[in-house]
C-alpha positions as CSV (number, residue, x, y, z in Angstrom):
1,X,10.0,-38.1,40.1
2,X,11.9,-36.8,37.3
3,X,10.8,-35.0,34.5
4,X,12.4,-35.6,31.3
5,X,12.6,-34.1,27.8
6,X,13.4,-37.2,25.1
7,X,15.6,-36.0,21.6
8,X,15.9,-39.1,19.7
9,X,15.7,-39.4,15.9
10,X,14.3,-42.7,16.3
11,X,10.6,-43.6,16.9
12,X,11.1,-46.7,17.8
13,X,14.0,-45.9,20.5
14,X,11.5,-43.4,22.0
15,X,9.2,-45.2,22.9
16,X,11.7,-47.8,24.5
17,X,13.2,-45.0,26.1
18,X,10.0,-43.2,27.3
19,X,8.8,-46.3,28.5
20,X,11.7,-47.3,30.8
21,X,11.2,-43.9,32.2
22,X,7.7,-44.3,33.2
23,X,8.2,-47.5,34.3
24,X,10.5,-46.2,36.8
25,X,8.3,-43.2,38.3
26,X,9.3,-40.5,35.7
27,X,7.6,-38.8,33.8
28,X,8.1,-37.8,30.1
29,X,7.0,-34.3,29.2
30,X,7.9,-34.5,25.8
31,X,9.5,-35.4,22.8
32,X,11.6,-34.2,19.6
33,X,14.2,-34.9,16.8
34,X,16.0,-31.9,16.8
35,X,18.8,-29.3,18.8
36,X,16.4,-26.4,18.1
37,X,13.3,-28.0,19.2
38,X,15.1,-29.3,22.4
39,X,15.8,-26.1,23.4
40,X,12.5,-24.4,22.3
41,X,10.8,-27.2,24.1
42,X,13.3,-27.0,27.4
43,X,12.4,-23.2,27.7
44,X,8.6,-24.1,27.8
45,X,8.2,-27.3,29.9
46,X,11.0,-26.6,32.1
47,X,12.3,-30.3,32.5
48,X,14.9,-31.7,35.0
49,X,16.9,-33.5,32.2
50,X,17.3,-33.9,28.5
51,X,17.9,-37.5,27.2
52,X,19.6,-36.9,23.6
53,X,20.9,-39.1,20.8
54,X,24.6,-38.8,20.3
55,X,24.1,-38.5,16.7
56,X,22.0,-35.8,17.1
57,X,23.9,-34.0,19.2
58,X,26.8,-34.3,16.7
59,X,28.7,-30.9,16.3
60,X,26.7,-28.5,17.4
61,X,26.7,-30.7,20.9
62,X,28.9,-27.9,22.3
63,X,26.6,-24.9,21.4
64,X,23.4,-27.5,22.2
65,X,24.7,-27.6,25.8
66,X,25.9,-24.0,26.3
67,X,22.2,-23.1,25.6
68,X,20.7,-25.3,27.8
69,X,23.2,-24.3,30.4
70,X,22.8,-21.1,30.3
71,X,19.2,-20.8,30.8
72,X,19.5,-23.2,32.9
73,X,22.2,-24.7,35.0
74,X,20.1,-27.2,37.1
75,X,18.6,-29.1,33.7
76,X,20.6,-32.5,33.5
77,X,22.0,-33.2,30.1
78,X,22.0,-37.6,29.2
79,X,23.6,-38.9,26.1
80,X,22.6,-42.0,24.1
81,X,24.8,-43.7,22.1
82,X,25.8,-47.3,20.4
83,X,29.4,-46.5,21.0
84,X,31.1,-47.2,24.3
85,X,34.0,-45.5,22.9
86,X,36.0,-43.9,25.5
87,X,36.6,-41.0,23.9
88,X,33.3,-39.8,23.1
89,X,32.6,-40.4,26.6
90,X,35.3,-38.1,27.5
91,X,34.6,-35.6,25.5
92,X,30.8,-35.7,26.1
93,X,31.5,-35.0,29.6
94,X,34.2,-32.1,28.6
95,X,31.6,-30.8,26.7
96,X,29.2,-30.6,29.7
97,X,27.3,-33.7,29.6
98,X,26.4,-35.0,33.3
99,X,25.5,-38.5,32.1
100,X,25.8,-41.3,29.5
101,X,23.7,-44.3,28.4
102,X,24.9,-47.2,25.9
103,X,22.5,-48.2,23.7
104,X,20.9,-51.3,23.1
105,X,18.6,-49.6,25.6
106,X,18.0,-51.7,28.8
107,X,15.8,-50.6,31.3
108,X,18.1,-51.0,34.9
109,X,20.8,-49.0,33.1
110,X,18.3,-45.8,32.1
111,X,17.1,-46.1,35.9
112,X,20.8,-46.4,37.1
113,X,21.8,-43.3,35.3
114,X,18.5,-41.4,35.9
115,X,19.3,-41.9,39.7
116,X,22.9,-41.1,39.3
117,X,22.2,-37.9,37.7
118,X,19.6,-36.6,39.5
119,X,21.7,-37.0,42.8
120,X,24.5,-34.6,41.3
């Protein structure tokens, strides 16, 4: 079981996401909208991977993951995004990220990538 930390602007996408997760034997231990609270959160619940919203992430992607990192190397780091872009892939994974999920968000592929990460 894996226990995951959600940062997602969107309600609606949450819940999609959190239930795909559960679904699949995970377990959410919480939620949020922001960088801050992500890492406030991460500090406190002490979950094996973040699942965050590209656009969220956004500039301070860099710093987000260096914090997270830092406190703790074994937390897995997920983006969501609508873009399939290979750049922003590559640079998401330059930037530290150990995973990637395209959004519309189907269920097999959050599993897939779940899997994939946690083996790392």
């Amino acid at each position: 079981m894996i226990k995951v930390l959600i940062v997602e602007g969107s309600k609606y996408s949450r819940i999609v996401l959190k239930k795909a997760i559960e679904e699949n034997g995970h377990f959410v231990m919480g939620e949020t909208e922001s960088t801050l609270d992500a890492i406030a959160k991460s500090r406190v619940l002490k979950p094996d991977c973040i699942i965050i919203d590209a656009e969220i992430l956004g500039k301070t992607g860099t710093d987000f993951i260096k914090k997270v990192k830092l406190e703790d190397q074994k937390i897995k780091i997920i983006v969501l995004s609508e873009f399939s872009d290979k750049k922003e892939v590559l640079e998401s994974i330059v930037m530290g990220v150990d995973g990637f999920i395209q959004k519309p968000l189907i269920h097999k592929n959050i599993e897939k990538v779940l899997s994939t990460v946690n083996n790392i």
